[in-house]
LOKOLGU-622564 format. One record per residue (C-alpha): residue in one letter; x, y negated, z. Coordinates in nm, 2 decimals. Layout:
 aa     px     py     pz
  A      X      Y      Z
...
//
This chain:
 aa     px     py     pz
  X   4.29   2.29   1.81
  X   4.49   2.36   1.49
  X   4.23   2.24   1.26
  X   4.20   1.89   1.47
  X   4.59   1.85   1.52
  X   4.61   1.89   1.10
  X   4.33   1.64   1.09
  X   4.49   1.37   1.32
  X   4.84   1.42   1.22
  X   4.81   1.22   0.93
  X   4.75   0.95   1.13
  X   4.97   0.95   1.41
  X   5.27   0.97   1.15
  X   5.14   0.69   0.94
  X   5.11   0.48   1.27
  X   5.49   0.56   1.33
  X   5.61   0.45   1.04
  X   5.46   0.14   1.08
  X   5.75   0.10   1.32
  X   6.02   0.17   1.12
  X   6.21  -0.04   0.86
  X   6.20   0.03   0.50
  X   6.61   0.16   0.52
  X   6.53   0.43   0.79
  X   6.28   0.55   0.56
  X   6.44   0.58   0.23
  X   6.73   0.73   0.41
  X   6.58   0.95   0.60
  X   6.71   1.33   0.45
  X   6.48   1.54   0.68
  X   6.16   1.45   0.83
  X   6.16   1.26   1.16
  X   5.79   1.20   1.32
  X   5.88   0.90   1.55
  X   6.16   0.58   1.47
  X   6.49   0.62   1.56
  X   6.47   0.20   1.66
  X   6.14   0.07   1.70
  X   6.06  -0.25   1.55
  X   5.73  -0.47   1.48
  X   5.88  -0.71   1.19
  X   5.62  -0.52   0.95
  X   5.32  -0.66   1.19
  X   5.47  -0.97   1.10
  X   5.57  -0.98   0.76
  X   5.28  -0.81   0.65
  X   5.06  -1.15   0.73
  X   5.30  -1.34   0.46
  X   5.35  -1.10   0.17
  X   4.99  -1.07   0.05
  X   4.73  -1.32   0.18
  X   4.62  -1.03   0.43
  X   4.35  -1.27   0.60
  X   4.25  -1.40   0.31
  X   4.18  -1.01   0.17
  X   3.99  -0.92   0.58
  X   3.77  -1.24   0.50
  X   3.69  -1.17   0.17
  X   3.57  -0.80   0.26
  X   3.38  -0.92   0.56
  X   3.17  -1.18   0.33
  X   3.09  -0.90   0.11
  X   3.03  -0.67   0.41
  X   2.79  -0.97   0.55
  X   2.59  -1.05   0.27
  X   2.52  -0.73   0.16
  X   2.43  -0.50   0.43
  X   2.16  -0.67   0.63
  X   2.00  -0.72   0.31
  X   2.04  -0.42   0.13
  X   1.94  -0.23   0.41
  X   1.61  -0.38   0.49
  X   1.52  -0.37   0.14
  X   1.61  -0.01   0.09
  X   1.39   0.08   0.38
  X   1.10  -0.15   0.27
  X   1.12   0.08  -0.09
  X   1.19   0.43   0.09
  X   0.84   0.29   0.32
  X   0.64   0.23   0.02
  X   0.75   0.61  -0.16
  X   0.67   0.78   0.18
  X   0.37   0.63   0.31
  X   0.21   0.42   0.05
  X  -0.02   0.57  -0.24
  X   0.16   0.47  -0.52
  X   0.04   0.57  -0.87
  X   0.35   0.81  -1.02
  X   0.55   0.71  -0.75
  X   0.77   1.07  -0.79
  X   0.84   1.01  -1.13
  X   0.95   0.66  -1.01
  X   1.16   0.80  -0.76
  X   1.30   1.09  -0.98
  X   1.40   0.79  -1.25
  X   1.57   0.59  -0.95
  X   1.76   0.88  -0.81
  X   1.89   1.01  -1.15
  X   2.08   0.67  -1.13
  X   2.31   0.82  -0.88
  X   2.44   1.12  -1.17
  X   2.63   0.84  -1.37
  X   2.91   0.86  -1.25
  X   3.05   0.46  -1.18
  X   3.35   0.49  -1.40
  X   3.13   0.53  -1.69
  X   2.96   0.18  -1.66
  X   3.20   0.00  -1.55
  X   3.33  -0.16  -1.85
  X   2.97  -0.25  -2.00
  X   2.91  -0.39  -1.63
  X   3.24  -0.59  -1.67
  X   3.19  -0.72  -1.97
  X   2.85  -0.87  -1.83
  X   2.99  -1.05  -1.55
  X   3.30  -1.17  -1.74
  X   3.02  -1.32  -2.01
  X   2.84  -1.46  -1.70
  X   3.21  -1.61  -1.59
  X   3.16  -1.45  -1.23
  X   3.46  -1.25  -1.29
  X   3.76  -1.32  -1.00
  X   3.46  -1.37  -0.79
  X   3.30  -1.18  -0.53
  X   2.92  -1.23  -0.69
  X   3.00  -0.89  -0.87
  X   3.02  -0.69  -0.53
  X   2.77  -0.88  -0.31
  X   2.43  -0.95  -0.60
  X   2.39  -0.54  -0.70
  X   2.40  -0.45  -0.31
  X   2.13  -0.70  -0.22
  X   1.87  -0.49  -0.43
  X   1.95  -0.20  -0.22
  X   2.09   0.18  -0.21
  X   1.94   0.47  -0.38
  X   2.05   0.70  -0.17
  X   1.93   0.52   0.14
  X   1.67   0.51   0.03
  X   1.63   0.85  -0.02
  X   1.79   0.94   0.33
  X   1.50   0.70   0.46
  X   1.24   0.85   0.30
  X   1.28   1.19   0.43
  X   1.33   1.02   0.76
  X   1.02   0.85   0.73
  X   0.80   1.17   0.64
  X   0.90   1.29   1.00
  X   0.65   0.99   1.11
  X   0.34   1.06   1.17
  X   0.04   0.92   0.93
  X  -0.20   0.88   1.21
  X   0.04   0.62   1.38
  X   0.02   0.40   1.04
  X  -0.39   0.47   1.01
  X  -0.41   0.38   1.38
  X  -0.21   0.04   1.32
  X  -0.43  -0.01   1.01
  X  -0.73   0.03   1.23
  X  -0.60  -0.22   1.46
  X  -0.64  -0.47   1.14
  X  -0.26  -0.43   1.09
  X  -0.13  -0.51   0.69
  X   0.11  -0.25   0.53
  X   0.41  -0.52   0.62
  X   0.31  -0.47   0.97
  X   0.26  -0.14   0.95
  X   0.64  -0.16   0.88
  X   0.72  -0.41   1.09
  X   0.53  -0.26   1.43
  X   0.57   0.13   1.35
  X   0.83   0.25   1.11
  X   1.08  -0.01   1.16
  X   1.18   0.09   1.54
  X   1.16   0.49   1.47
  X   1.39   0.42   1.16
  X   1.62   0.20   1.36
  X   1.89   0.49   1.43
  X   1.88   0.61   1.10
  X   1.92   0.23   0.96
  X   2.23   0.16   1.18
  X   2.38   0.51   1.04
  X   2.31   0.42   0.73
  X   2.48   0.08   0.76
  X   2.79   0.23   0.90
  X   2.85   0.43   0.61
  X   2.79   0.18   0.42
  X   3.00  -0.07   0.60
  X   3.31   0.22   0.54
  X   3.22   0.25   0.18
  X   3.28  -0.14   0.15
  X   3.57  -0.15   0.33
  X   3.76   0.11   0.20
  X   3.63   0.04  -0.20
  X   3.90  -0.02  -0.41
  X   3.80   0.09  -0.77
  X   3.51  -0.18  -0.79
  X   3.72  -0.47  -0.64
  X   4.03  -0.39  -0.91
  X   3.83  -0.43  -1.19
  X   3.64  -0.75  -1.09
  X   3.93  -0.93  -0.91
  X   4.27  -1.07  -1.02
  X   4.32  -1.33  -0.84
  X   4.54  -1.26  -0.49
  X   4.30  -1.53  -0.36
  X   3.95  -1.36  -0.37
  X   4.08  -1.04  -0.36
  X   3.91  -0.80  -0.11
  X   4.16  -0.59   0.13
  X   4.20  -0.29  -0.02
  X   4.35  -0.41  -0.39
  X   4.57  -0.64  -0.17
  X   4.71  -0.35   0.03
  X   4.74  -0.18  -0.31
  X   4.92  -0.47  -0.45
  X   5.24  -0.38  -0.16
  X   5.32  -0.04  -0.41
  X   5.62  -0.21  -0.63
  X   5.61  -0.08  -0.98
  X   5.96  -0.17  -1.00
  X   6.19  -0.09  -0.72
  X   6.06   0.09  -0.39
  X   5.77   0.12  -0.28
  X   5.81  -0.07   0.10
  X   5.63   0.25   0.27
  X   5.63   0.12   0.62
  X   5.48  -0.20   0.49
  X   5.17  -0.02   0.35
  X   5.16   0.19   0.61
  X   5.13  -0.12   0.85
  X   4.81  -0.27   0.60
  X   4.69   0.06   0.58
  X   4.65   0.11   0.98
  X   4.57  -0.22   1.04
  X   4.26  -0.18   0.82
  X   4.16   0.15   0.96
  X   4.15   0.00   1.35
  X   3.81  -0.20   1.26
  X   3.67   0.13   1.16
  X   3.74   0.31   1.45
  X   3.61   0.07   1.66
  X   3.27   0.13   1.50
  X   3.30   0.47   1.45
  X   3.31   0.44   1.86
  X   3.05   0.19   1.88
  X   2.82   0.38   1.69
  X   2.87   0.77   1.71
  X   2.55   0.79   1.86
  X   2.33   0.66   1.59
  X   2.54   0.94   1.41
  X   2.40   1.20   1.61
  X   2.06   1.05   1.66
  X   2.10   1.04   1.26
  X   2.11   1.37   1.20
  X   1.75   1.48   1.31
  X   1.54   1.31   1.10
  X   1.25   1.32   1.36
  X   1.44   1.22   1.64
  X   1.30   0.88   1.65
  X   0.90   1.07   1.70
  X   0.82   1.08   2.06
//
């Protein structure tokens, strides 16, 4: 009980001071959970001091584009590793997952420097083209997933006159289907809450995604209008819980990685 109320706290008081004003809480001189006056002007006002639609559509385009796509791919790769003789397909794999110790941070700027010379900078090509080719480790979470199918239900579907696509298509792809939809949760969350990868490629207030906006409320001269933030900061979390809810049961399902074998 302790250990969950430390865990939602956090929470609960950022939602209250959404309902506070910005005087209450700079003059506050001893901590007080709930508002003494309750007041919604920061649901408001928090439509016209960034472009806060703009920065919810920008993030879902990204989220759009790349998802679908990079998820399908990543399970048509992880397929071909775990079921598909592939000459030196571990070394290939151990090449492709040694990708994931560089750190981002340390690629960044060459990465930068390649889109700016491409003039797809203040654009949101940067974040949608590299997810279209897929994750690695998806792909790797697929392809232990996979090994919990069975070979003779791909030999059967090849006796049957069935192609490897098919194969794919008719057998793996419904018993990967709970993992796929975990998968694309995380992933969605990862998106939506990114903020190092957005700040780099975007300037512009216009094509900025949500989180750099919501960053862009912390005043480097003057307060910082807390409840404000606070107010873009819960708003973007309510999508997420919503899915969290929609989805907790591919999460579970998720775990096993033969719960999809019958």
């Amino acid at each position: 009980g302790i250990i969950a109320i430390s865990m939602i706290f956090p929470f609960i008081y950022m939602l209250c001071t959404t309902f506070k004003t910005q005087a209450e809480v700079l003059g506050a001189y001893k901590f007080e959970l709930f508002p003494r006056k309750w007041t919604f002007q920061n649901y408001v006002d928090i439509w016209f001091k960034i472009p806060f639609a703009s920065g919810i559509g920008n993030t879902l385009i990204i989220e759009i584009a790349v998802i679908p796509i990079g998820t399908l791919v990543s399970a048509l790769g992880a397929f071909a590793f775990a079921k598909m003789k592939l000459p030196h397909k571990n070394v290939l794999l151990l090449i492709l997952m040694s990708s994931m110790m560089v750190p981002f941070a340390a690629i960044f700027l060459p990465q930068y420097q390649i889109w700016n010379s491409l003039g797809m900078t203040n654009s949101l090509i940067p974040l949608i083209l590299p997810g279209l080719f897929g994750n690695i480790s998806m792909t790797f979470f697929f392809i232990q997933f996979m090994k919990g199918i069975p070979d003779s239900l791909i030999e059967a579907a090849k006796m049957d006159g069935a192609g490897w696509l098919k194969c794919f298509v008719k057998v793996a792809l419904p018993l990967l289907w709970p993992a796929m939809a975990a998968q694309a949760v995380f992933w969605f969350l990862g998106i939506w809450n990114d903020y190092f990868a957005p700040s780099i490629y975007l300037t512009e207030e216009g094509v900025m995604t949500l989180q750099p906006l919501i960053n862009s409320l912390n005043s480097t001269q003057g307060a910082t209008n807390f409840p404000l933030v606070m107010t873009g900061a819960f708003i973007s979390s309510i999508p997420l819980i919503v899915i969290y809810l929609i989805f907790q049961k591919y999460f579970m399902k998720a775990l096993s990685l033969s719960s999809g074998i019958k």
